[in-house]
PyMOL commands that place a pseudoatom at each C-alpha (Angstrom):
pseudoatom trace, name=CA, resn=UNK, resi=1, chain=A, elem=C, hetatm=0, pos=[0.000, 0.000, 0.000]
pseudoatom trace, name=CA, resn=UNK, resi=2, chain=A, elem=C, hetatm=0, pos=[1.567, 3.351, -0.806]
pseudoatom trace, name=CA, resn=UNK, resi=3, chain=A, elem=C, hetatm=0, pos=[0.968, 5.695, 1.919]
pseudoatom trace, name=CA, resn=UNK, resi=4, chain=A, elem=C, hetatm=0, pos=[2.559, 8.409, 0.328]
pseudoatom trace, name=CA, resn=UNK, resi=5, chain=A, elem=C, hetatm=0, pos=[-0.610, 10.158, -1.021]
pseudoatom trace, name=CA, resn=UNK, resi=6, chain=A, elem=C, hetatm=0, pos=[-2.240, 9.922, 2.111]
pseudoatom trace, name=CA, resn=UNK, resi=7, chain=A, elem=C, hetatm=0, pos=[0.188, 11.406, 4.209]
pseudoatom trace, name=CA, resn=UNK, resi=8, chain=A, elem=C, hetatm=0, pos=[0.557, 14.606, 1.269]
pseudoatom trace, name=CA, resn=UNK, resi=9, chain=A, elem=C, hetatm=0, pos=[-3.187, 14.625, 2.184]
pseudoatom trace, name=CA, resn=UNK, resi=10, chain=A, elem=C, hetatm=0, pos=[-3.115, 14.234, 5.664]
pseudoatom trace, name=CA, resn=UNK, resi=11, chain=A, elem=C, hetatm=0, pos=[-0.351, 17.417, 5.781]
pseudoatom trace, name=CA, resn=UNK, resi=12, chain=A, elem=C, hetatm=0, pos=[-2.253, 19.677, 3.328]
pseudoatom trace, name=CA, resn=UNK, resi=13, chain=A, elem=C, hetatm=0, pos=[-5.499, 19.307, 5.755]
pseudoatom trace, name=CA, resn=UNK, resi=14, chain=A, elem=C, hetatm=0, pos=[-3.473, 20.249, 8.466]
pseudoatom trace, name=CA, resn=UNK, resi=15, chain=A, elem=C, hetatm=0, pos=[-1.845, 23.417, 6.827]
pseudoatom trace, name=CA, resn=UNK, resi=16, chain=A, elem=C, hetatm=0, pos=[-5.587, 24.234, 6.156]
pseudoatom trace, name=CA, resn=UNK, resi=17, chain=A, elem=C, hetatm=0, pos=[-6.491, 23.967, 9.657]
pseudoatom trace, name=CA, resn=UNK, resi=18, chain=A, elem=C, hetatm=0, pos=[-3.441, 25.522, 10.958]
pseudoatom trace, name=CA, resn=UNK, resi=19, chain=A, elem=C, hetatm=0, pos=[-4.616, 28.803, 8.034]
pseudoatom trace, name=CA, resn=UNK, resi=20, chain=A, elem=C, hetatm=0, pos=[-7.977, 28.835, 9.089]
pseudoatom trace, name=CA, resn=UNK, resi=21, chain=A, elem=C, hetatm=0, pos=[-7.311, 28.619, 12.574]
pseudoatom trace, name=CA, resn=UNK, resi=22, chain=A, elem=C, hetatm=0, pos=[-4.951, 31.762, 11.832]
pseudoatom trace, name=CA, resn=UNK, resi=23, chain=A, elem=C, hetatm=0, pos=[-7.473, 34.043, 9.924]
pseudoatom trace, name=CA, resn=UNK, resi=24, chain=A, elem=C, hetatm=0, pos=[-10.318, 33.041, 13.261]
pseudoatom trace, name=CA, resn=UNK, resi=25, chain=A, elem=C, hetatm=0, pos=[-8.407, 34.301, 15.483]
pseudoatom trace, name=CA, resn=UNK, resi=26, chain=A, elem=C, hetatm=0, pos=[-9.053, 37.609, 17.150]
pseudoatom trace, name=CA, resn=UNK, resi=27, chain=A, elem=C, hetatm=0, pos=[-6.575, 39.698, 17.658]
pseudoatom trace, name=CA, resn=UNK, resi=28, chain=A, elem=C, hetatm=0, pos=[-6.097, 43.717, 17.770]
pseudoatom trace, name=CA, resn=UNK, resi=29, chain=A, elem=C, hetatm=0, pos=[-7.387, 46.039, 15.108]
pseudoatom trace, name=CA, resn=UNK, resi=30, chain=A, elem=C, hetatm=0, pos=[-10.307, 43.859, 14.395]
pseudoatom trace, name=CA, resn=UNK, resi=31, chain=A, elem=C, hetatm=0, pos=[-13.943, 43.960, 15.544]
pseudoatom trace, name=CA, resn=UNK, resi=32, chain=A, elem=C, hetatm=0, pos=[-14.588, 42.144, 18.689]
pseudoatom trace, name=CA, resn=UNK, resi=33, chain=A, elem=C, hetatm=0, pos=[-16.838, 39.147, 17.879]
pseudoatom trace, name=CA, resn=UNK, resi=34, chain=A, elem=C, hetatm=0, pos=[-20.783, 39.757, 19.325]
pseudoatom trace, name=CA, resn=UNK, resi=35, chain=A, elem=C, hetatm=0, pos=[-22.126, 37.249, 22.118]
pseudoatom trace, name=CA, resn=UNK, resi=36, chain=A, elem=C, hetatm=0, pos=[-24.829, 36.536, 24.675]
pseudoatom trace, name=CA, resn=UNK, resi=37, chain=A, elem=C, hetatm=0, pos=[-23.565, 34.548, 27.875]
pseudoatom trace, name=CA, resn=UNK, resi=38, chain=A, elem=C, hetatm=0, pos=[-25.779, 34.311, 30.958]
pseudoatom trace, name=CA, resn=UNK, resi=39, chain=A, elem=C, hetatm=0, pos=[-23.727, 34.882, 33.901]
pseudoatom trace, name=CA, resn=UNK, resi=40, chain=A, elem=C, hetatm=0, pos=[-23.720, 32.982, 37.610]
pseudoatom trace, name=CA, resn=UNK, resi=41, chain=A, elem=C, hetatm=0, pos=[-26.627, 34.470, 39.082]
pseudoatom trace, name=CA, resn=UNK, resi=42, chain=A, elem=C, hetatm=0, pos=[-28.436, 33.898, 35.708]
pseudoatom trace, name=CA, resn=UNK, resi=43, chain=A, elem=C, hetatm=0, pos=[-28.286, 37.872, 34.078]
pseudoatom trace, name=CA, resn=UNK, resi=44, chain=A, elem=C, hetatm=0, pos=[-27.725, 37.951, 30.434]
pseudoatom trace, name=CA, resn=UNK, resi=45, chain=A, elem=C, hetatm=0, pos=[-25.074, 39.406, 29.225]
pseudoatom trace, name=CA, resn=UNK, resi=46, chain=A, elem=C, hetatm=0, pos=[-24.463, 40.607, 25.893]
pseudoatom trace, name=CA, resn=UNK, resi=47, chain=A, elem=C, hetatm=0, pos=[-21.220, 42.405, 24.957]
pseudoatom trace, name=CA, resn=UNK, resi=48, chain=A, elem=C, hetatm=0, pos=[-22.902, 44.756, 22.434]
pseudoatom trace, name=CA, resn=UNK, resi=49, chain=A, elem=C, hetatm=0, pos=[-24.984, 46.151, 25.722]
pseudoatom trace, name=CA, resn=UNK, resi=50, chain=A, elem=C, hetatm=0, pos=[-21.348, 47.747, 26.738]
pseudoatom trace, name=CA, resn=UNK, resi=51, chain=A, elem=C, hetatm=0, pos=[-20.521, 49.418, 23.905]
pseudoatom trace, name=CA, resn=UNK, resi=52, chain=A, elem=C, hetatm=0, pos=[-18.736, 53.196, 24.645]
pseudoatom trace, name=CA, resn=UNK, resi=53, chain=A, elem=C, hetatm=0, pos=[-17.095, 51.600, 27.153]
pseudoatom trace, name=CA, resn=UNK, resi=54, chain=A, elem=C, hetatm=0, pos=[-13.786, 49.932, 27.757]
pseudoatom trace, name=CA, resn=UNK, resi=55, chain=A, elem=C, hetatm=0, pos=[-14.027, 45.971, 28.308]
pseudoatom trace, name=CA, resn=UNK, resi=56, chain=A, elem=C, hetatm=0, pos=[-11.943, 43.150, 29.481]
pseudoatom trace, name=CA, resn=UNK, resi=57, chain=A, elem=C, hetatm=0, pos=[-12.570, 39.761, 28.653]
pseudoatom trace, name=CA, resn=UNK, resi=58, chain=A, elem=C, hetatm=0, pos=[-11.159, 37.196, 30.619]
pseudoatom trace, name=CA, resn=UNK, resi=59, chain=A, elem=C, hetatm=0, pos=[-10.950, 33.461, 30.326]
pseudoatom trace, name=CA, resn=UNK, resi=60, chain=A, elem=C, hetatm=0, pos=[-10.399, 31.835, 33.240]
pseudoatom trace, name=CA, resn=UNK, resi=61, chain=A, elem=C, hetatm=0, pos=[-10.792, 28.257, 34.677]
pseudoatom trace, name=CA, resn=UNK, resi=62, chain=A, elem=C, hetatm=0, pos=[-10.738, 27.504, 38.155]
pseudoatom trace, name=CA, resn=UNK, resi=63, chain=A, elem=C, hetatm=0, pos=[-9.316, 23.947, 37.572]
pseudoatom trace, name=CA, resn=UNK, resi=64, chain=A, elem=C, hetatm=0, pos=[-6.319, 25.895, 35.983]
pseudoatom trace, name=CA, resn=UNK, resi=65, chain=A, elem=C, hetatm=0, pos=[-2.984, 26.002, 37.929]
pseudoatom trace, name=CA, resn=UNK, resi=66, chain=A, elem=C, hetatm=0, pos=[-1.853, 28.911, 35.674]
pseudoatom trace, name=CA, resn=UNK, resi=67, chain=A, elem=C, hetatm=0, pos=[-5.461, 30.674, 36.702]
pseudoatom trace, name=CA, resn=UNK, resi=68, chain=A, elem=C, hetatm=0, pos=[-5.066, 29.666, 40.060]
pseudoatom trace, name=CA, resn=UNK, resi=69, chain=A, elem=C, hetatm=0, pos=[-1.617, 31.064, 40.330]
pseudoatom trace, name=CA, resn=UNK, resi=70, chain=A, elem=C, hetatm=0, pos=[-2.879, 34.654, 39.340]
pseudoatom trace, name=CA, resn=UNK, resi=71, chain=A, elem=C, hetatm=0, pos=[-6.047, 34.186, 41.937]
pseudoatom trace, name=CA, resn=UNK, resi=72, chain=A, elem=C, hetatm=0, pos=[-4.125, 32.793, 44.700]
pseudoatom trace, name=CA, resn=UNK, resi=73, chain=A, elem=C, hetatm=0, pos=[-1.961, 35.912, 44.596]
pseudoatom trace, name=CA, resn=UNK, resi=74, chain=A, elem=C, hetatm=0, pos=[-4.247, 38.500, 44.221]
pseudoatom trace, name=CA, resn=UNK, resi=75, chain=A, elem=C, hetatm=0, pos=[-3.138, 39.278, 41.254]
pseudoatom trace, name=CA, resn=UNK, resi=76, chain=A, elem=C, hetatm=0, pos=[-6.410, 38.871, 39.277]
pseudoatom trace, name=CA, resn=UNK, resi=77, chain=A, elem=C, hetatm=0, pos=[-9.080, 40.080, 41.841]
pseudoatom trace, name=CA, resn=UNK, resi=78, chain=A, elem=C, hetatm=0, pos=[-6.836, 43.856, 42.170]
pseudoatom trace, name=CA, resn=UNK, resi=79, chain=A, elem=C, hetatm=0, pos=[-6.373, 44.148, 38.443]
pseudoatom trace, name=CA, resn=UNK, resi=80, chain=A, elem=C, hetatm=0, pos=[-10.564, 43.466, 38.014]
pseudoatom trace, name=CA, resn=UNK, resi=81, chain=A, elem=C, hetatm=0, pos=[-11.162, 45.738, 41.030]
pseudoatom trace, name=CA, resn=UNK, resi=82, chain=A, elem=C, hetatm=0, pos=[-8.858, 48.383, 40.156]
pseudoatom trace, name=CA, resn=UNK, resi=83, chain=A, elem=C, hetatm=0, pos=[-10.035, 48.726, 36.645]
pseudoatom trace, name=CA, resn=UNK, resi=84, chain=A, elem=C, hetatm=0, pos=[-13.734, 47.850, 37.625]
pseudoatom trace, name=CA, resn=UNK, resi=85, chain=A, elem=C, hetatm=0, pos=[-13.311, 51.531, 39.826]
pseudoatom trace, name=CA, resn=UNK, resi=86, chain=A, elem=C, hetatm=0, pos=[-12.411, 53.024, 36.518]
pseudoatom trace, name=CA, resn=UNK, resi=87, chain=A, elem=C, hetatm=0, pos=[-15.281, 52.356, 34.643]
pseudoatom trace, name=CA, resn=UNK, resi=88, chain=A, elem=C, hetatm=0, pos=[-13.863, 49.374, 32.853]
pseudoatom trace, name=CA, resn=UNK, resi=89, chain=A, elem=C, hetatm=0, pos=[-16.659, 46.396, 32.503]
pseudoatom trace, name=CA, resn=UNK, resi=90, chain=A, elem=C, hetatm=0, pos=[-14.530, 42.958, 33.712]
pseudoatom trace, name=CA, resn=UNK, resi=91, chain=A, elem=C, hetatm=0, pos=[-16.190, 39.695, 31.954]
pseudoatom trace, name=CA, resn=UNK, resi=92, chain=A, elem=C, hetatm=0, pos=[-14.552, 36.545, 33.051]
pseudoatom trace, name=CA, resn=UNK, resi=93, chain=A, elem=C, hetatm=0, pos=[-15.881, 33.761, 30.791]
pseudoatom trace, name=CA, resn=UNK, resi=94, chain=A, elem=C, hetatm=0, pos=[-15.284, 29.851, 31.698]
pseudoatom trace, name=CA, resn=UNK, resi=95, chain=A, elem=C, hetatm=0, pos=[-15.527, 28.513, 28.413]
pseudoatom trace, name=CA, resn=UNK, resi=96, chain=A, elem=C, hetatm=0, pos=[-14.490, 24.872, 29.737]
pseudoatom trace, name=CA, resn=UNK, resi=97, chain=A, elem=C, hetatm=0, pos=[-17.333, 22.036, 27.720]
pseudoatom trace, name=CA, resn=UNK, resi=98, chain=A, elem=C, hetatm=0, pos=[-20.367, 20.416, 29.434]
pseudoatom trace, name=CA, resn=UNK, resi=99, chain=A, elem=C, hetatm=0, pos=[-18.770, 16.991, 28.455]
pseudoatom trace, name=CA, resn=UNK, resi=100, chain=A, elem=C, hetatm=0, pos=[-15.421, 18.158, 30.274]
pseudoatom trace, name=CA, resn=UNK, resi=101, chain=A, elem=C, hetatm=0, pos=[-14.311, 16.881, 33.534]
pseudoatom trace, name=CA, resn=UNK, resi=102, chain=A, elem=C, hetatm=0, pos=[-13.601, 20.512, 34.373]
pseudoatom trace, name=CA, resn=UNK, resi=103, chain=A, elem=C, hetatm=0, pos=[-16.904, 22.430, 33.971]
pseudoatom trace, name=CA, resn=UNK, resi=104, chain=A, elem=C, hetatm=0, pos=[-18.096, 24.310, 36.863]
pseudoatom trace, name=CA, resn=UNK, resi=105, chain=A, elem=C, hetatm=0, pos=[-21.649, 25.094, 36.963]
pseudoatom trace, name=CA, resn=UNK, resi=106, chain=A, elem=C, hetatm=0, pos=[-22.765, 28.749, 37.496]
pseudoatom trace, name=CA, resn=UNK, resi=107, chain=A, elem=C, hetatm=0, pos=[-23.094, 28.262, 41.160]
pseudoatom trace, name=CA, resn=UNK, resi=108, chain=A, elem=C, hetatm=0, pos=[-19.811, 26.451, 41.316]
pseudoatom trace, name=CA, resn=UNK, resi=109, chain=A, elem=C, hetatm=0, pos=[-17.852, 29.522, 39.109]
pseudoatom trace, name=CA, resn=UNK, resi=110, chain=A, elem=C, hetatm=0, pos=[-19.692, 31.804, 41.499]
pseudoatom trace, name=CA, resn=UNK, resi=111, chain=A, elem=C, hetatm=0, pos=[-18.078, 30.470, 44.766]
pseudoatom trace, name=CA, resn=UNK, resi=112, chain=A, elem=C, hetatm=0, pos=[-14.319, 30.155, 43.309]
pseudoatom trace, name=CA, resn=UNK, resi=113, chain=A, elem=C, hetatm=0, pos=[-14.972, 33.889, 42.725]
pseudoatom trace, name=CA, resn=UNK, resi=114, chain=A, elem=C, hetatm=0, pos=[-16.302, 34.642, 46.154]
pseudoatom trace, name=CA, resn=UNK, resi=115, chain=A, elem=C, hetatm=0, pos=[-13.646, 32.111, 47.796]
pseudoatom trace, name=CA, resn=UNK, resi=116, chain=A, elem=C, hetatm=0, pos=[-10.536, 34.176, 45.980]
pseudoatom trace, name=CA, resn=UNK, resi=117, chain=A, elem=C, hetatm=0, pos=[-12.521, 38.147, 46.320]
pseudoatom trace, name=CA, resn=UNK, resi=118, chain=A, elem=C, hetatm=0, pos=[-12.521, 38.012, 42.532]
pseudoatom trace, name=CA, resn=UNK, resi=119, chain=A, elem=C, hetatm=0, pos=[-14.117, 41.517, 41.335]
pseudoatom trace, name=CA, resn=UNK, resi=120, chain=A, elem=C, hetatm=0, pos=[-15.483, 40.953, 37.646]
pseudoatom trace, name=CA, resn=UNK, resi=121, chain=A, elem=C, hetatm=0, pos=[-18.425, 42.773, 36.683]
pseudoatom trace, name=CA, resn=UNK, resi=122, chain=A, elem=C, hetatm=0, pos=[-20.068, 39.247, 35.257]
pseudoatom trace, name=CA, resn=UNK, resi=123, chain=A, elem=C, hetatm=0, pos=[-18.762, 35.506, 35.652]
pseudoatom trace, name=CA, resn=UNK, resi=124, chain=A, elem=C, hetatm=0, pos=[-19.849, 33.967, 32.183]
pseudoatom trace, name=CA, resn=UNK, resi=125, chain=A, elem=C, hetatm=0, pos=[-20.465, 30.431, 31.669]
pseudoatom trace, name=CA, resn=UNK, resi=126, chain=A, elem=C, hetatm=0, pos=[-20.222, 29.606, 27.881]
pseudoatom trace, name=CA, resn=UNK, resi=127, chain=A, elem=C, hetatm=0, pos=[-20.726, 25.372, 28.301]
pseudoatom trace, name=CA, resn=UNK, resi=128, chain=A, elem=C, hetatm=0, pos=[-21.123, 25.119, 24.983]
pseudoatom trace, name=CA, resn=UNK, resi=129, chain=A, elem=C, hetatm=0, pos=[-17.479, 26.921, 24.038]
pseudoatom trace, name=CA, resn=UNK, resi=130, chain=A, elem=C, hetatm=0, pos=[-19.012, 28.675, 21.362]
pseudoatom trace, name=CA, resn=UNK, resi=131, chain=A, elem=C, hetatm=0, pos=[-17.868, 32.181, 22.289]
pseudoatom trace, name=CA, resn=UNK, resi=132, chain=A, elem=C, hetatm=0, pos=[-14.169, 30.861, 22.615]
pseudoatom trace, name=CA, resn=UNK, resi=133, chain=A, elem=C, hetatm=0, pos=[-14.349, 29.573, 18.996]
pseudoatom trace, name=CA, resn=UNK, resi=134, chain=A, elem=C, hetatm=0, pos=[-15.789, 32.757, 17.986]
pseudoatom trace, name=CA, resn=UNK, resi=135, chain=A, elem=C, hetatm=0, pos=[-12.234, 34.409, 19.333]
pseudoatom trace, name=CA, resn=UNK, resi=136, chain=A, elem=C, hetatm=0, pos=[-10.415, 31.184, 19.170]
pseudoatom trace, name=CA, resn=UNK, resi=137, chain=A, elem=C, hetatm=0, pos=[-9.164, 32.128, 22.660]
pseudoatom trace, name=CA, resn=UNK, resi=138, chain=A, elem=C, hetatm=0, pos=[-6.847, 29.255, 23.218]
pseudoatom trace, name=CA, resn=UNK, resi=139, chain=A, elem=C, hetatm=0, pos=[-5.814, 29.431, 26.917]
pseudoatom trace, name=CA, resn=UNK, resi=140, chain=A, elem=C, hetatm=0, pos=[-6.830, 29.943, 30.181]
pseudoatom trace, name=CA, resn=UNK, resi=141, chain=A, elem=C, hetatm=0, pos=[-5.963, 32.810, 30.990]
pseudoatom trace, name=CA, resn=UNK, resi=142, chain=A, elem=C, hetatm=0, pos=[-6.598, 34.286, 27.658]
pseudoatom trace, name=CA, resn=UNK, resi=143, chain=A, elem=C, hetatm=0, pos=[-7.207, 38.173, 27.357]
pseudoatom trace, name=CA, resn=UNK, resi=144, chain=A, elem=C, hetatm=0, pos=[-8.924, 40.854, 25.413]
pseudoatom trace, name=CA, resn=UNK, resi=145, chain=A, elem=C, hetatm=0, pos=[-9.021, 44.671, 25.831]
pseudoatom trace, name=CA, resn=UNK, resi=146, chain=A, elem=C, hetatm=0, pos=[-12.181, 45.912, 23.731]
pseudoatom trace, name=CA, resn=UNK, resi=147, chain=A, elem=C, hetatm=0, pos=[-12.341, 49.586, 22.855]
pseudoatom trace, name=CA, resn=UNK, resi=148, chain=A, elem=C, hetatm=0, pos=[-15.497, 51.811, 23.289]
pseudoatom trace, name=CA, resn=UNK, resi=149, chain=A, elem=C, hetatm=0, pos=[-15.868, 51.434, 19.662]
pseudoatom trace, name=CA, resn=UNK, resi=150, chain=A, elem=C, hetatm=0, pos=[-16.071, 47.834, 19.898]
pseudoatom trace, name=CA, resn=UNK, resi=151, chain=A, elem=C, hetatm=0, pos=[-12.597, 47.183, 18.671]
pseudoatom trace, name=CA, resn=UNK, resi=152, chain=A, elem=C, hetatm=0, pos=[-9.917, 44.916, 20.033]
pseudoatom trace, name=CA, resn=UNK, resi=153, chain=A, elem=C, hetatm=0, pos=[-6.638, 46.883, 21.012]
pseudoatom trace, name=CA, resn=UNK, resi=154, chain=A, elem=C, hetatm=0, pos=[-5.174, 43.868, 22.877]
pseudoatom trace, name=CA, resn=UNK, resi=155, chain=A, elem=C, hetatm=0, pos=[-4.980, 40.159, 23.188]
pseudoatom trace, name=CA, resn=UNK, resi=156, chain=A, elem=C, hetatm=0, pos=[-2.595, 37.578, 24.326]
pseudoatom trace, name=CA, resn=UNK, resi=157, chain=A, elem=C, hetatm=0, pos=[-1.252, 36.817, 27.574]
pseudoatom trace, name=CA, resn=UNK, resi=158, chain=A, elem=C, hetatm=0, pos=[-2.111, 38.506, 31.121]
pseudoatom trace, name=CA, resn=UNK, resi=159, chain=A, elem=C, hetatm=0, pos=[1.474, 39.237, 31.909]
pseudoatom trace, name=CA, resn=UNK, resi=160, chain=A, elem=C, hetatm=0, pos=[5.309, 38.490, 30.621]
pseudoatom trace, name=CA, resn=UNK, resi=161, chain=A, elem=C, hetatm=0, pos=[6.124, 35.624, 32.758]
pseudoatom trace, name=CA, resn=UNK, resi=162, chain=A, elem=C, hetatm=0, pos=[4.451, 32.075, 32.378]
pseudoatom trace, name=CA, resn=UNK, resi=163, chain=A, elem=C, hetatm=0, pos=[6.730, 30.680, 34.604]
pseudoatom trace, name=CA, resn=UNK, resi=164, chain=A, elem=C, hetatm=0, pos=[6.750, 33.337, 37.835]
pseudoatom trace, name=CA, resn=UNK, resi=165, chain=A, elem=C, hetatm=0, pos=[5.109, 31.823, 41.143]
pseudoatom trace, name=CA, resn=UNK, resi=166, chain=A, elem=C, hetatm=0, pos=[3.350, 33.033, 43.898]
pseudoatom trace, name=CA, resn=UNK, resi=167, chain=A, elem=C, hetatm=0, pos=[4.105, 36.997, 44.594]
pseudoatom trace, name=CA, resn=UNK, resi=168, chain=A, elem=C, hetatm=0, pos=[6.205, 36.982, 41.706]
pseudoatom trace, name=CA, resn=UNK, resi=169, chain=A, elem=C, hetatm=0, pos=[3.461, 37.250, 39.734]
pseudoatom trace, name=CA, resn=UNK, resi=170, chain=A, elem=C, hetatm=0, pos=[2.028, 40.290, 41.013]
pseudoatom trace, name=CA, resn=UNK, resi=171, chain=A, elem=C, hetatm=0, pos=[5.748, 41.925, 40.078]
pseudoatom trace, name=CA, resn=UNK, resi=172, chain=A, elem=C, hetatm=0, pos=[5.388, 40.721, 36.129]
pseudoatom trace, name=CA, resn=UNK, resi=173, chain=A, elem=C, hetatm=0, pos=[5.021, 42.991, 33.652]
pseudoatom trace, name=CA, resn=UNK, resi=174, chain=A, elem=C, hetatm=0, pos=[1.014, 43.076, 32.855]
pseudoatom trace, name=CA, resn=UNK, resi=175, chain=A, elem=C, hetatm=0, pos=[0.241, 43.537, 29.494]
pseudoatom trace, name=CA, resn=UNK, resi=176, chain=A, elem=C, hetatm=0, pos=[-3.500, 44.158, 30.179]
pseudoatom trace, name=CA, resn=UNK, resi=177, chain=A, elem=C, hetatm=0, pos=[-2.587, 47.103, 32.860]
pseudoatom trace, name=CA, resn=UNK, resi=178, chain=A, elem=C, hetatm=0, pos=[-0.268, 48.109, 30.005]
pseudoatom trace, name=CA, resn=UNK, resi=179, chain=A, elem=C, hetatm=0, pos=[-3.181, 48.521, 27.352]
pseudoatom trace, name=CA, resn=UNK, resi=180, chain=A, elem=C, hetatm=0, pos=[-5.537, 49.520, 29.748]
pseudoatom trace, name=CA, resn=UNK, resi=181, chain=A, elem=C, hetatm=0, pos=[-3.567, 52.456, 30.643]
pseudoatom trace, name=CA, resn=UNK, resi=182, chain=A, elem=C, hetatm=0, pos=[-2.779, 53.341, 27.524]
pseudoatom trace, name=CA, resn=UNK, resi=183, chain=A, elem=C, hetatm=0, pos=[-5.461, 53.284, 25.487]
pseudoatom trace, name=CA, resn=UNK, resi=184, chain=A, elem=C, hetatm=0, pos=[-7.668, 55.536, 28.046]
pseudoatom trace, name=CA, resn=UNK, resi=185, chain=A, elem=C, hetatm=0, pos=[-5.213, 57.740, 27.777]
pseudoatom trace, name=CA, resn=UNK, resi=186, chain=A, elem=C, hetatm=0, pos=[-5.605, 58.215, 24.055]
pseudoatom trace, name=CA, resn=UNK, resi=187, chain=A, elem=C, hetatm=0, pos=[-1.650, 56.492, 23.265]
pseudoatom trace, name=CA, resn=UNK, resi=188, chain=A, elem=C, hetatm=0, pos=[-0.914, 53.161, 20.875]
pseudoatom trace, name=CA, resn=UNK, resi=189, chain=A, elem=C, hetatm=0, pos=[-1.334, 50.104, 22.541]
pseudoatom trace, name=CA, resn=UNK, resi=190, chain=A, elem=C, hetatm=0, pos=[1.999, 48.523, 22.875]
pseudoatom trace, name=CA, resn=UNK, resi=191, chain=A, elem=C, hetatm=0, pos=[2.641, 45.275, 22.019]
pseudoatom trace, name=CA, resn=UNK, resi=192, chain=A, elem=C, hetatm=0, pos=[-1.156, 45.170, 20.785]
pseudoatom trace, name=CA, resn=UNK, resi=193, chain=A, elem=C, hetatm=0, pos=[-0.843, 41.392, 20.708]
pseudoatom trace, name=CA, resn=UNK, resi=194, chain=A, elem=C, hetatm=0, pos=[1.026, 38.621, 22.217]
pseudoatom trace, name=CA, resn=UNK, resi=195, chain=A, elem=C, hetatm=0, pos=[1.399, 34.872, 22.829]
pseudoatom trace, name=CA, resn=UNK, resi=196, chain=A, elem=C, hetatm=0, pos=[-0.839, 33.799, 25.562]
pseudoatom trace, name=CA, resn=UNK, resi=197, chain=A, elem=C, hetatm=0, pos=[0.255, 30.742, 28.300]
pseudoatom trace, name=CA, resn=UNK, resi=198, chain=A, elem=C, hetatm=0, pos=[-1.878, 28.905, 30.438]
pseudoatom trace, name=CA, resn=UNK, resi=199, chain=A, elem=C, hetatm=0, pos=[-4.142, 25.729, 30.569]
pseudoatom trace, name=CA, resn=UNK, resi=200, chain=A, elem=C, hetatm=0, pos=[-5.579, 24.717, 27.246]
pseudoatom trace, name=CA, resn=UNK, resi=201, chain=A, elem=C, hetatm=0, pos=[-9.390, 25.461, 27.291]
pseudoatom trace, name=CA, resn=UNK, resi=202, chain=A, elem=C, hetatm=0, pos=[-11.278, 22.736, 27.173]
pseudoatom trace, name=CA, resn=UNK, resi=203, chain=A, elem=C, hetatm=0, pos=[-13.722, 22.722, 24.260]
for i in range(1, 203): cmd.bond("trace and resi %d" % i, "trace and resi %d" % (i + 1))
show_as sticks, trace
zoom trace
């Protein structure tokens, strides 16, 4: 049997994948996808609701050692509270599948909040993972910055060190306080996008 076809096959479908998966993804400059996510205490949310003002998207996963690492050490809750204060609406989004051993239910998502003082403006449960395909967020922690005109001017990684621990973490350089602060005060998001670390989510 002459396999060699096959495998020319096999490669060109994943080049395709690996393309498409390329052009899905969201990153800055581009329009941030629409969605409708009902959050723990069962409130719709709807992302189109908050535009003219700055948002934060957050995936998160409480199963997560990486997500863990930044709620263990405060590091999370005081970047959601101190932006929160500013205006900025927080949405941390759980995007982990109903069939996965790691989904939490809304009530369960509400008390790892509670438990760590998280300060998000909505917990999201998306069981279905259909808002993380429409970003193709890839990790957990995964971030966006959404501008008031509905635009992404960040995404990537919370912070510049996947491997710091415990209270190191809180001494990182944070590339969402970075964007944050600079687009609302009218400057160039810089870098705009980066490589985000953490737990794969589990679609």
């Amino acid at each position: 049997m002459n396999i060699k076809p096959m495998l020319t096959v096999v490669a060109a479908s994943l080049s395709l994948a690996l393309a498409t998966s390329t052009v899905l993804a969201a990153s800055a400059g581009q329009v941030a996808p629409d969605f409708t996510l009902t959050d723990t205490h069962g409130k719709t949310a709807h992302l189109a609701d908050y535009r003219g003002k700055y948002v934060v998207l957050e995936w998160t996963n409480p199963e997560c050692p990486f997500v863990r690492r930044h709620y263990n050490s405060k590091n999370m809750p005081e970047l959601q509270n101190e932006w929160s204060k500013q205006g900025v609406v927080w949405l941390a989004i759980d995007s982990s599948s109903r069939s996965s051993g790691e989904y939490k239910t809304p009530a369960e998502l509400e008390q790892f909040m509670r438990a760590h003082g998280a300060a998000p403006t909505q917990a999201l449960v998306d069981g279905d993972s259909a808002t993380a395909r429409l970003y193709a967020a890839k990790t957990t922690p995964h971030m966006f910055v959404i501008d008031p005109q509905g635009k992404i001017a960040y995404a990537g990684a919370i912070d510049d060190q996947p491997g710091a621990r415990g209270d190191d973490t809180r001494k990182a350089g944070n590339y969402v306080r970075a964007a944050l602060t600079s687009a609302t005060n009218g400057r160039a998001v810089d870098p705009a996008n980066t490589t985000p670390y953490g737990c794969s989510i589990k679609y």
